[in-house]
PDB file of N, CA, C and O in Angstrom:
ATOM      1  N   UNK A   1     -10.713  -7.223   1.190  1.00  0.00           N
ATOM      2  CA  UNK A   1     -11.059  -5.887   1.624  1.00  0.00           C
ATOM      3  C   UNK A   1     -10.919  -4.950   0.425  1.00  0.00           C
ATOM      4  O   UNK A   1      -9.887  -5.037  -0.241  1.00  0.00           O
ATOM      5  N   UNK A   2     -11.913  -4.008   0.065  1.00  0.00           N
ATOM      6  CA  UNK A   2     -12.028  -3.192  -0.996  1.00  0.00           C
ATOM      7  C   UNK A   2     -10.995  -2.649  -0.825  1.00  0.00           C
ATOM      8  O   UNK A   2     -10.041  -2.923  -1.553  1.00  0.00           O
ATOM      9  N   UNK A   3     -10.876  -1.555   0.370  1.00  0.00           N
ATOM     10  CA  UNK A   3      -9.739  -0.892   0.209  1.00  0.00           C
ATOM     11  C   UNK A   3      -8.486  -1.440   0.468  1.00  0.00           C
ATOM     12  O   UNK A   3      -7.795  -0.455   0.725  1.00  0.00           O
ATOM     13  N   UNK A   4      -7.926  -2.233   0.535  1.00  0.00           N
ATOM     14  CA  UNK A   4      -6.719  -2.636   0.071  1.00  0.00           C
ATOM     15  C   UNK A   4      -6.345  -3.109  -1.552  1.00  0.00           C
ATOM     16  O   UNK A   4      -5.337  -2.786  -2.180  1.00  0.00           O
ATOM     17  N   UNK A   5      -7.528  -4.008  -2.039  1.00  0.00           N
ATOM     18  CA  UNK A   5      -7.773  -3.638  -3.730  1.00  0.00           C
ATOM     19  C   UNK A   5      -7.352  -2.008  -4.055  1.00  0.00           C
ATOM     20  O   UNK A   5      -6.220  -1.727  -4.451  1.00  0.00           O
ATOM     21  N   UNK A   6      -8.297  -1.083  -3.859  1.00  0.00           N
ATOM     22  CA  UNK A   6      -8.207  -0.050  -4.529  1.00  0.00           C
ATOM     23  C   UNK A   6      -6.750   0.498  -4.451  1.00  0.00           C
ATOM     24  O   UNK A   6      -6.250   0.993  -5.461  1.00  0.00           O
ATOM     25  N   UNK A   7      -5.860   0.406  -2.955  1.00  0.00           N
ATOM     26  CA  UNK A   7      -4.716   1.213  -2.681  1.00  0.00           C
ATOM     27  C   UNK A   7      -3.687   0.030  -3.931  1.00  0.00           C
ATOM     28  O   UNK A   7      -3.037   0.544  -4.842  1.00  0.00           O
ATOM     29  N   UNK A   8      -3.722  -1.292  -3.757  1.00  0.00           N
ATOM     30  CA  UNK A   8      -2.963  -2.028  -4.838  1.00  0.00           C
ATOM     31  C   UNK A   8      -2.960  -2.002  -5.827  1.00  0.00           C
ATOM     32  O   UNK A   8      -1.915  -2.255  -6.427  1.00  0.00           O
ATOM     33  N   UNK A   9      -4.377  -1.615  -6.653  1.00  0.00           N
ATOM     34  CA  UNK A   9      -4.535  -1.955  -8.283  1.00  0.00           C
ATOM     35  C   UNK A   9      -3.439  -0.808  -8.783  1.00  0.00           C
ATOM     36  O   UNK A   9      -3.039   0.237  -8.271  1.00  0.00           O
ATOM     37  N   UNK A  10      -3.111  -1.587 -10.177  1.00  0.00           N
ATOM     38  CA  UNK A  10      -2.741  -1.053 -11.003  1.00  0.00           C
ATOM     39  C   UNK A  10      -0.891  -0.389  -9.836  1.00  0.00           C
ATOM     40  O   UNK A  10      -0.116   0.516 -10.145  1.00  0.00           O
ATOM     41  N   UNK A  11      -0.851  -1.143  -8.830  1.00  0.00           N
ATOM     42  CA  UNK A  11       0.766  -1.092  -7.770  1.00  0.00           C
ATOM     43  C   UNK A  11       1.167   0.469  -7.623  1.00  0.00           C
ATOM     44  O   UNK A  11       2.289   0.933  -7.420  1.00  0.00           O
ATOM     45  N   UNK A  12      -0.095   1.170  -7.788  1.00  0.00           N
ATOM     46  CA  UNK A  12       0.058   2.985  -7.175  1.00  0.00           C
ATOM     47  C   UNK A  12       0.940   3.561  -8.167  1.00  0.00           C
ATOM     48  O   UNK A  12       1.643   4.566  -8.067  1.00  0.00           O
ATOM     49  N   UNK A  13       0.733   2.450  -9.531  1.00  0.00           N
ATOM     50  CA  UNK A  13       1.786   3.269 -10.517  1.00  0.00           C
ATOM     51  C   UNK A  13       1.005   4.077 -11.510  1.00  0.00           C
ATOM     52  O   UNK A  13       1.430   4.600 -12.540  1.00  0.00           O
ATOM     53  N   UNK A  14      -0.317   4.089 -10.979  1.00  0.00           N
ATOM     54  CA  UNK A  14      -0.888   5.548 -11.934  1.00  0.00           C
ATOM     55  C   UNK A  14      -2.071   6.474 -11.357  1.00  0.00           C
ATOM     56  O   UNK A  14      -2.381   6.148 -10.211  1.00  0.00           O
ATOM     57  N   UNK A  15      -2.698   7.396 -11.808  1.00  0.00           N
ATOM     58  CA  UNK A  15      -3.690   7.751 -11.219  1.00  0.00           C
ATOM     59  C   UNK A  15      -4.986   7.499 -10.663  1.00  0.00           C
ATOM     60  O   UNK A  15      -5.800   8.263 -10.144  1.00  0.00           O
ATOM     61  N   UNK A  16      -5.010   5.927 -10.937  1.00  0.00           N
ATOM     62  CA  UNK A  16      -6.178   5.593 -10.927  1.00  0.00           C
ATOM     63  C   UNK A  16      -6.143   4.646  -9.355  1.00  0.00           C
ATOM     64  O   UNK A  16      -6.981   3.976  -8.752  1.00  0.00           O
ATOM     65  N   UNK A  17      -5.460   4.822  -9.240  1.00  0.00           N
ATOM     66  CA  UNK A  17      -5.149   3.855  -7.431  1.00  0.00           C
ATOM     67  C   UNK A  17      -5.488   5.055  -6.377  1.00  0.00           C
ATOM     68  O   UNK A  17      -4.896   6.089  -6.066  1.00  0.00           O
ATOM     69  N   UNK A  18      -6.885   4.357  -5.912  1.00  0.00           N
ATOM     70  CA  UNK A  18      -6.949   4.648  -4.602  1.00  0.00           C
ATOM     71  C   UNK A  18      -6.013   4.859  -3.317  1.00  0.00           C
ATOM     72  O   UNK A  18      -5.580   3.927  -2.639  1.00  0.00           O
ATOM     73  N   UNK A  19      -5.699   6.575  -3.019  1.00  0.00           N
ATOM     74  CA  UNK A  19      -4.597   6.548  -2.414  1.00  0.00           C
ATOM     75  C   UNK A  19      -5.394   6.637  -0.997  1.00  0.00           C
ATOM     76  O   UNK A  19      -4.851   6.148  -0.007  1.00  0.00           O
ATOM     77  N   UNK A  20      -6.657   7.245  -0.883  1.00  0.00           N
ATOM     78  CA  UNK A  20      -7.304   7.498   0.183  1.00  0.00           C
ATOM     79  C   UNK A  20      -8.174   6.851   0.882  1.00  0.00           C
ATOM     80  O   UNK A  20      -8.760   6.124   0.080  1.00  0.00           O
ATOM     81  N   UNK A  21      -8.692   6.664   2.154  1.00  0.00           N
ATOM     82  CA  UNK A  21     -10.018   6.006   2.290  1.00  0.00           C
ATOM     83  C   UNK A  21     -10.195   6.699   3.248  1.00  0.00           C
ATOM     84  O   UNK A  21      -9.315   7.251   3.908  1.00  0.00           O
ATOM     85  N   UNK A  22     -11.763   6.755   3.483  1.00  0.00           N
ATOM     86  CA  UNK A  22     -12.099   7.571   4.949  1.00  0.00           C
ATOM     87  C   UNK A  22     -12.395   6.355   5.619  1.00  0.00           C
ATOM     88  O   UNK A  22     -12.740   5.290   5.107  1.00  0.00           O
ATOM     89  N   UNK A  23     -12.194   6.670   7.025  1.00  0.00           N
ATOM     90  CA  UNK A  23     -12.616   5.653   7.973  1.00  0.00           C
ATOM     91  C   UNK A  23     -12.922   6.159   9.410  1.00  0.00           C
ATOM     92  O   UNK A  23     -12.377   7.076  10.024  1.00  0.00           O
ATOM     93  N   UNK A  24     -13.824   5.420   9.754  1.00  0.00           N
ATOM     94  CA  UNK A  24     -14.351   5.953  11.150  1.00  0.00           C
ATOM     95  C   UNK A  24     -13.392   5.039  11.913  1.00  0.00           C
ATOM     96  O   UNK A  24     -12.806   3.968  11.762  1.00  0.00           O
ATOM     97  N   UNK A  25     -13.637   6.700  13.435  1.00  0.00           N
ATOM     98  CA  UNK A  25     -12.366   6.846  14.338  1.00  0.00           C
ATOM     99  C   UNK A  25     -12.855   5.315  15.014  1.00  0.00           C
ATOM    100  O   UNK A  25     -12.035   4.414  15.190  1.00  0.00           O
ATOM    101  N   UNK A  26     -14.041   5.203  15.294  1.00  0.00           N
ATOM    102  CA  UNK A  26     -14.251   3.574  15.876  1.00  0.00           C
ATOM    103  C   UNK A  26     -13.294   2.501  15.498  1.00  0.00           C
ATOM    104  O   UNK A  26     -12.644   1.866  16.328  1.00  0.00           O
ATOM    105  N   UNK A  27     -13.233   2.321  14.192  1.00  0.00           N
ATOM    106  CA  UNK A  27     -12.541   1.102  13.695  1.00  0.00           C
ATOM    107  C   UNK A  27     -11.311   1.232  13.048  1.00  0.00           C
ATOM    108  O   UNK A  27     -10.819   0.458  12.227  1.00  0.00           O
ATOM    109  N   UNK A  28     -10.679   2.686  13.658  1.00  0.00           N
ATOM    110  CA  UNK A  28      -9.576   2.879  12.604  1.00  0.00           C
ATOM    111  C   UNK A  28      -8.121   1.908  12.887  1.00  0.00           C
ATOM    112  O   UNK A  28      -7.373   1.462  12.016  1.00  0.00           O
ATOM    113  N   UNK A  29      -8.007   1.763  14.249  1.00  0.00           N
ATOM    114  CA  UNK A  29      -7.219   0.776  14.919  1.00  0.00           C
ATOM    115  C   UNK A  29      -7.026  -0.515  13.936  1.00  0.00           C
ATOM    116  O   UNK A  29      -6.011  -0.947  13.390  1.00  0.00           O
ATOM    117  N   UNK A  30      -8.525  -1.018  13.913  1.00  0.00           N
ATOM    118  CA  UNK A  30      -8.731  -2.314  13.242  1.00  0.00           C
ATOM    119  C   UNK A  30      -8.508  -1.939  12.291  1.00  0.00           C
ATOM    120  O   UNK A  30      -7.468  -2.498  11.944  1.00  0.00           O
ATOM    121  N   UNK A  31      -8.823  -1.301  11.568  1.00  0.00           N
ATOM    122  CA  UNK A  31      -8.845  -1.097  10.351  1.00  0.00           C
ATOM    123  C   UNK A  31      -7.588  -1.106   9.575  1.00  0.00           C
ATOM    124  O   UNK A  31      -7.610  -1.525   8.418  1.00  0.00           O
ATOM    125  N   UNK A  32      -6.278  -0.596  10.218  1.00  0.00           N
ATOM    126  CA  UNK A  32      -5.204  -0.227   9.758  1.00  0.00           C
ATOM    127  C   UNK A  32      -4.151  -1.864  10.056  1.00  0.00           C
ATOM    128  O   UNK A  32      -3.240  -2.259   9.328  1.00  0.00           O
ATOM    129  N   UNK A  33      -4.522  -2.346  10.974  1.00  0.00           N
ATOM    130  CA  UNK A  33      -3.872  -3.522  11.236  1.00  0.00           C
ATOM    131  C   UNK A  33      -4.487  -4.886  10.223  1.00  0.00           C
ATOM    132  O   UNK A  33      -3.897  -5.967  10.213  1.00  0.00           O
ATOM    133  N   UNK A  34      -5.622  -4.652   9.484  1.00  0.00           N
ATOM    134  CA  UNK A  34      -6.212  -5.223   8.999  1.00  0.00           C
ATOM    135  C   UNK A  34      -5.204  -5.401   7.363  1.00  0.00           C
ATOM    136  O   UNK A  34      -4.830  -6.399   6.746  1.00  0.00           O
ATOM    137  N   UNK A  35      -5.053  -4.048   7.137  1.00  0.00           N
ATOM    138  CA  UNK A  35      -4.542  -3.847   5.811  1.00  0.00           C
ATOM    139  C   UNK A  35      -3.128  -3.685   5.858  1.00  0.00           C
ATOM    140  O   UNK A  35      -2.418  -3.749   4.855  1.00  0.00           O
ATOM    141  N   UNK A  36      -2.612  -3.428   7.286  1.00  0.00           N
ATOM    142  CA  UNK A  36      -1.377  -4.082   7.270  1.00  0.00           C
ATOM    143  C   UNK A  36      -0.892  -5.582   7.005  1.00  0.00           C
ATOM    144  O   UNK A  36       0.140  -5.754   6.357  1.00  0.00           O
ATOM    145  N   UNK A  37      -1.568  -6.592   7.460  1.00  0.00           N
ATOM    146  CA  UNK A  37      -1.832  -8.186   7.511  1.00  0.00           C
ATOM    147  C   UNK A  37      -2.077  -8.411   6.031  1.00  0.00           C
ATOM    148  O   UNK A  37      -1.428  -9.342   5.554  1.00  0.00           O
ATOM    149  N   UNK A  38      -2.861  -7.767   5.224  1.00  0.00           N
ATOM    150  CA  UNK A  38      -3.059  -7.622   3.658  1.00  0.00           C
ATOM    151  C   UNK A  38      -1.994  -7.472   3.078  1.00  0.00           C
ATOM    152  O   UNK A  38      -1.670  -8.310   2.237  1.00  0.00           O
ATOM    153  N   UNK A  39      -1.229  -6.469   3.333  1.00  0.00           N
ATOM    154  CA  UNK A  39       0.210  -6.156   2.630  1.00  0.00           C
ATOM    155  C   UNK A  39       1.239  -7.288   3.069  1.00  0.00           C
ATOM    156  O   UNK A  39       1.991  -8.005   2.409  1.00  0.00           O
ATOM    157  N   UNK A  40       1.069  -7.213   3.992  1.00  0.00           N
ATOM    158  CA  UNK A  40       2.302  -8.697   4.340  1.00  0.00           C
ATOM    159  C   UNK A  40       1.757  -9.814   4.067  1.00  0.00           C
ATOM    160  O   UNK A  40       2.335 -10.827   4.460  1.00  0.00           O
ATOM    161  N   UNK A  41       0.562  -9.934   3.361  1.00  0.00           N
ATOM    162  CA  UNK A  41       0.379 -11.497   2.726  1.00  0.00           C
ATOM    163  C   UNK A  41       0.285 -11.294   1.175  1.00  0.00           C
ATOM    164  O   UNK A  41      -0.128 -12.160   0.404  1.00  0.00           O
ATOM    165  N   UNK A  42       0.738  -9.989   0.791  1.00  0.00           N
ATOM    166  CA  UNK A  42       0.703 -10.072  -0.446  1.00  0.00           C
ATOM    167  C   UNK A  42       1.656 -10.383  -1.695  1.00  0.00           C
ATOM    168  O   UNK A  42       2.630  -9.643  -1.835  1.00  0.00           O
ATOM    169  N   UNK A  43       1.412 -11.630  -2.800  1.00  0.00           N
ATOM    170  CA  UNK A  43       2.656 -12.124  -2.809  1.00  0.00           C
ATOM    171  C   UNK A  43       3.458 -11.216  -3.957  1.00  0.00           C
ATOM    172  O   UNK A  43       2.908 -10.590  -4.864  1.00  0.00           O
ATOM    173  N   UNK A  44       4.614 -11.280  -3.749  1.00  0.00           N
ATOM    174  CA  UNK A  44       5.442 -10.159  -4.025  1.00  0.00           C
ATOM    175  C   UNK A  44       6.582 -10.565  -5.304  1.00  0.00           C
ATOM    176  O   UNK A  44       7.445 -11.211  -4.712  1.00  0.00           O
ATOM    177  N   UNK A  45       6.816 -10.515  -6.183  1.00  0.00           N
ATOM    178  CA  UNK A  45       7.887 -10.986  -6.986  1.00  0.00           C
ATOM    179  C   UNK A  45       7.796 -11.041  -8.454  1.00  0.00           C
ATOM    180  O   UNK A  45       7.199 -10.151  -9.060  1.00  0.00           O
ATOM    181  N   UNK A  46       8.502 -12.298  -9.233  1.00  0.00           N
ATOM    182  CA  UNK A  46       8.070 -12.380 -10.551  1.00  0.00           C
ATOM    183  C   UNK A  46       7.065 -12.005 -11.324  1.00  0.00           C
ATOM    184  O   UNK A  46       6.211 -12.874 -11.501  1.00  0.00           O
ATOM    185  N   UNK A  47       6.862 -10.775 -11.946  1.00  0.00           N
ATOM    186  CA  UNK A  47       5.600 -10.690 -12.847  1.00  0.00           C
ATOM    187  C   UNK A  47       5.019 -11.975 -13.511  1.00  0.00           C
ATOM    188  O   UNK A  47       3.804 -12.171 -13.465  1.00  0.00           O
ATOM    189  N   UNK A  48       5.942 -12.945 -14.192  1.00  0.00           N
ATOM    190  CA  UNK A  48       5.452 -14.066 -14.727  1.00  0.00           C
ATOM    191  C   UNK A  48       4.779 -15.343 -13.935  1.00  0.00           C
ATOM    192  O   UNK A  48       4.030 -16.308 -14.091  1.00  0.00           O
ATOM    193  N   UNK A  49       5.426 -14.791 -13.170  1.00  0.00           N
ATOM    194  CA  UNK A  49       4.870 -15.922 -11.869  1.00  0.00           C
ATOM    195  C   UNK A  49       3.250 -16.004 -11.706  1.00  0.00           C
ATOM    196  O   UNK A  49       2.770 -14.943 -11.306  1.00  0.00           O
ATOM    197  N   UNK A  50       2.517 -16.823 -11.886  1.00  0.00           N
ATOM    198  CA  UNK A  50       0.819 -16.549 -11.895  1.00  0.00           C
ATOM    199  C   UNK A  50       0.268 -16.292 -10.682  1.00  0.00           C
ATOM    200  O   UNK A  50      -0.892 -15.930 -10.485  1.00  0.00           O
ATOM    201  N   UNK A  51       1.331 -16.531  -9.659  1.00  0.00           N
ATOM    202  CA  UNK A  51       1.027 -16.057  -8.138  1.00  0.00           C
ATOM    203  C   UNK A  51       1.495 -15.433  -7.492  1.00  0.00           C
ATOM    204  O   UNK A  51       1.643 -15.526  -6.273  1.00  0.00           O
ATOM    205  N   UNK A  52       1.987 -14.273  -8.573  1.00  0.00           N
ATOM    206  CA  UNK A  52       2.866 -13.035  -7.946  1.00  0.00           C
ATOM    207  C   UNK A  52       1.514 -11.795  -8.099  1.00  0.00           C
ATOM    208  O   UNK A  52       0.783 -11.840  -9.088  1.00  0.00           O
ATOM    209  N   UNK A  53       1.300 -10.667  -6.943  1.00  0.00           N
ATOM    210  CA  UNK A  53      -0.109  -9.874  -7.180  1.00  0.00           C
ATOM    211  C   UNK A  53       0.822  -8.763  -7.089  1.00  0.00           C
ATOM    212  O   UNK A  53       0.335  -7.647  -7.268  1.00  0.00           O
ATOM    213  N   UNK A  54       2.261  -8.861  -6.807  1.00  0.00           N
ATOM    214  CA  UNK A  54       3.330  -7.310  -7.037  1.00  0.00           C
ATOM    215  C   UNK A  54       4.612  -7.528  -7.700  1.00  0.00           C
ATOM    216  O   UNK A  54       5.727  -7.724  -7.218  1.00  0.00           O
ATOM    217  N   UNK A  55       4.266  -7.462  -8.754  1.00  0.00           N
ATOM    218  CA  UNK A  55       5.527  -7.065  -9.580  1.00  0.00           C
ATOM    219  C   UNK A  55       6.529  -6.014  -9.071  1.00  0.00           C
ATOM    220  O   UNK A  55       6.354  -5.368  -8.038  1.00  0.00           O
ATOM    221  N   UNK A  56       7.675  -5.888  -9.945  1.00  0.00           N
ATOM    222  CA  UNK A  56       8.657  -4.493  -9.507  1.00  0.00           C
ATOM    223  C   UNK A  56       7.753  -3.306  -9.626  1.00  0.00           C
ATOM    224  O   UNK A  56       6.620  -3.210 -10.096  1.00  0.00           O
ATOM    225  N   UNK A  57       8.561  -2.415  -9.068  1.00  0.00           N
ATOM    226  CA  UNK A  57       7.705  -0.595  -9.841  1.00  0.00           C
ATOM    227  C   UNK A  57       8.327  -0.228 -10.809  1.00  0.00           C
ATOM    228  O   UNK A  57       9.321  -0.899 -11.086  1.00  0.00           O
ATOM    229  N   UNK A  58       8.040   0.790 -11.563  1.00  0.00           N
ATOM    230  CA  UNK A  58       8.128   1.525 -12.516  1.00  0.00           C
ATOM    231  C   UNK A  58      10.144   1.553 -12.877  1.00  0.00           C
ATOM    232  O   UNK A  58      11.001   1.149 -13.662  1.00  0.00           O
ATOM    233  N   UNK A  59       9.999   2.099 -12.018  1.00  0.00           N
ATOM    234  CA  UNK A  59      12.177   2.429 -11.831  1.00  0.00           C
ATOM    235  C   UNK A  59      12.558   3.089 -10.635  1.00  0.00           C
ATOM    236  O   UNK A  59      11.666   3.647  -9.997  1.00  0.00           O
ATOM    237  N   UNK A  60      13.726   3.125 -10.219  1.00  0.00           N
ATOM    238  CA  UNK A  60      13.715   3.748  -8.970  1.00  0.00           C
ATOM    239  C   UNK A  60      13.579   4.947  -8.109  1.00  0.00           C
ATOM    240  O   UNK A  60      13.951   5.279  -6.983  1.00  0.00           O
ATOM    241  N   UNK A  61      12.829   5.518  -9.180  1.00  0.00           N
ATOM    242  CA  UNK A  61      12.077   7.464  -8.618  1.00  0.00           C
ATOM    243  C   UNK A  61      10.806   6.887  -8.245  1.00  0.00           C
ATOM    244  O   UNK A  61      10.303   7.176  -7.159  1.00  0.00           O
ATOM    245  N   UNK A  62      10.202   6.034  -9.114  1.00  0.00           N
ATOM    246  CA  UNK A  62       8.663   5.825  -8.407  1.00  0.00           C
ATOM    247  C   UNK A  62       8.875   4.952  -7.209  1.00  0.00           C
ATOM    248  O   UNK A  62       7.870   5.093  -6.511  1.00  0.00           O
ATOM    249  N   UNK A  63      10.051   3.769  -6.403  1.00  0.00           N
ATOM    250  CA  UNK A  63      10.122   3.315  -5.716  1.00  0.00           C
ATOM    251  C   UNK A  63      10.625   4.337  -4.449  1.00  0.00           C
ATOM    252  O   UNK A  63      10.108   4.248  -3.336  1.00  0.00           O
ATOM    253  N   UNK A  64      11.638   5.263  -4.743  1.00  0.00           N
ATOM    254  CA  UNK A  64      11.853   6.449  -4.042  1.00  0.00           C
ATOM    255  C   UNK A  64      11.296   7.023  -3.400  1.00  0.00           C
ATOM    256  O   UNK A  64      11.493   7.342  -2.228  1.00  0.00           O
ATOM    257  N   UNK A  65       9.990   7.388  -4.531  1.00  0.00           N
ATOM    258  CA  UNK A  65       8.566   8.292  -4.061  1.00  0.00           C
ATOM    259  C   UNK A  65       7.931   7.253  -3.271  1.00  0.00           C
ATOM    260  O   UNK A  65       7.315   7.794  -2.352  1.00  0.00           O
ATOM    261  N   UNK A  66       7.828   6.069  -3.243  1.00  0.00           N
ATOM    262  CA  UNK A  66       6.661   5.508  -2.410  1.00  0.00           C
ATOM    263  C   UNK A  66       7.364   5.032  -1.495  1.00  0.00           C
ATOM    264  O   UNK A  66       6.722   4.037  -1.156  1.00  0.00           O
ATOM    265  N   UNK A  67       8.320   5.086  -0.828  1.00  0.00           N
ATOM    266  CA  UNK A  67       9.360   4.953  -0.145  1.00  0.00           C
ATOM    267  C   UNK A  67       9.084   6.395   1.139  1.00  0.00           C
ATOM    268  O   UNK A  67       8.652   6.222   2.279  1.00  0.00           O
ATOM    269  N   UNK A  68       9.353   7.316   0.718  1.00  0.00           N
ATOM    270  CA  UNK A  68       8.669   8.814   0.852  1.00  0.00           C
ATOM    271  C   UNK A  68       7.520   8.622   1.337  1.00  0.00           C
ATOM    272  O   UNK A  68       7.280   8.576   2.543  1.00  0.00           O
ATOM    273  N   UNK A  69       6.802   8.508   0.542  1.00  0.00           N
ATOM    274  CA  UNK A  69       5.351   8.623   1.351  1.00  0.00           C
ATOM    275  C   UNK A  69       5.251   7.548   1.954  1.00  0.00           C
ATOM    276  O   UNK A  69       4.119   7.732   2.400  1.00  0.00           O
ATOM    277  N   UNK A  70       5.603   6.331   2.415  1.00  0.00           N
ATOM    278  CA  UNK A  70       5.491   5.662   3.477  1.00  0.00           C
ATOM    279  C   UNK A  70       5.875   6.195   5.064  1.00  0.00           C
ATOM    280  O   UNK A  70       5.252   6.114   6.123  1.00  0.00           O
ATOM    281  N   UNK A  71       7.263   6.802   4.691  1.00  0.00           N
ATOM    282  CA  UNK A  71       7.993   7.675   5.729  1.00  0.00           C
ATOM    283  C   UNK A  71       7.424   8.777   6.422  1.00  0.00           C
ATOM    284  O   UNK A  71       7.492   9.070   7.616  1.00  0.00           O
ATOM    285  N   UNK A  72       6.671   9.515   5.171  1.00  0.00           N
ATOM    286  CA  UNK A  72       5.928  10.736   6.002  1.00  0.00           C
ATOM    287  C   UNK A  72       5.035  10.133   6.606  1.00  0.00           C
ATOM    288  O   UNK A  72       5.124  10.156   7.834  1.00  0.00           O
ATOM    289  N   UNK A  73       4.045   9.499   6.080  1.00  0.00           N
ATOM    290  CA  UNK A  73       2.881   8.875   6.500  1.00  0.00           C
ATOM    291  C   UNK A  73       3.246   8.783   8.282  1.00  0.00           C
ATOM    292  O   UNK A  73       2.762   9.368   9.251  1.00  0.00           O
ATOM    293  N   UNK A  74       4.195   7.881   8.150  1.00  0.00           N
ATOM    294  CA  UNK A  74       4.450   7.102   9.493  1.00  0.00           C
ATOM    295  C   UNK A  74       4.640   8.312  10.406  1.00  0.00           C
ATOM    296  O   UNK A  74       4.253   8.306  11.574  1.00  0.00           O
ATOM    297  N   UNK A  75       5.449   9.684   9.640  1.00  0.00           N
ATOM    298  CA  UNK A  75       5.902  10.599  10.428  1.00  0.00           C
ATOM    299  C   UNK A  75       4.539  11.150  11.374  1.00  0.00           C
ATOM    300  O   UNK A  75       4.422  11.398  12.574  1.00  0.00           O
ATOM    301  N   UNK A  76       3.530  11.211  10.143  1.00  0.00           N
ATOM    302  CA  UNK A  76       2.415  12.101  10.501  1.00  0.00           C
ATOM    303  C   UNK A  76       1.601  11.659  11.565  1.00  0.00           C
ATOM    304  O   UNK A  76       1.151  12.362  12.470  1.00  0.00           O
ATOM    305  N   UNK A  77       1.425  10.328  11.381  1.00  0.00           N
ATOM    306  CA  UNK A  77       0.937   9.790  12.329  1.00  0.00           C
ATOM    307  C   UNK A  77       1.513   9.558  13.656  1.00  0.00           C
ATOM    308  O   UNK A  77       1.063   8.679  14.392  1.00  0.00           O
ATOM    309  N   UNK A  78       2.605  10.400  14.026  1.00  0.00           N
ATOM    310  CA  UNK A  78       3.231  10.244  14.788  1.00  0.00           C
ATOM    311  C   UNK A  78       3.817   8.578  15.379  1.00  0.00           C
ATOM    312  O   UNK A  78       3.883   8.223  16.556  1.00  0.00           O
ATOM    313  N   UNK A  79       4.208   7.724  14.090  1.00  0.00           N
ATOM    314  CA  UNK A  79       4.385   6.729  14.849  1.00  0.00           C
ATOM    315  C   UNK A  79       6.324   6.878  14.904  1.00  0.00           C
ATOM    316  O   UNK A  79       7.019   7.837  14.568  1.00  0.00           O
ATOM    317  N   UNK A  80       6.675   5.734  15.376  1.00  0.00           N
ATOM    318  CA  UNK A  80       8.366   5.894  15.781  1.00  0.00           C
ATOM    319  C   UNK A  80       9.038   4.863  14.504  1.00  0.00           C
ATOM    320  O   UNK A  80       8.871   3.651  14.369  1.00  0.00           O
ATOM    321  N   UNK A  81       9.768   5.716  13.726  1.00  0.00           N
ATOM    322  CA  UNK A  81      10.621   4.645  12.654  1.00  0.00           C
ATOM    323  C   UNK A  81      11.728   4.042  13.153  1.00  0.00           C
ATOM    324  O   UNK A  81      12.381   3.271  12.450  1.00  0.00           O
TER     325      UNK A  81
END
């Protein structure tokens, strides 16, 4: 899925990562469970590892911050943390 590429490249550690996508209200359901299933199959760990696609972040202000905006996100959308 493109947009899960775009929100991953480059692990939202610079300006060039797609933070947005528009999506119609039809498929937004699907849509979001789709790229949830993306993130939880994405493999996560050793940079050296040749089958790692998420390294660490930056240090722990940029993990902070995206930590943050996961939280609001969830807030906004009114879902329950």
């Amino acid at each position: 899925m493109w947009a899960h590429a775009a929100v991953m490249n480059n692990h939202g550690q610079n300006c060039c990562a797609g933070s947005r996508t528009y999506v119609q209200e039809e498929i937004y359901d699907q849509f979001v469970a789709r790229c949830r299933d993306l993130a939880l199959m994405r493999p996560v760990g050793d940079p050296y590892d040749a089958l790692t696609q998420q390294g660490p972040q930056v240090g722990v202000g940029r993990l902070l911050a995206d930590c943050w905006q996961i939280v609001g996100r969830l807030i906004q959308a009114n879902k329950n943390i």
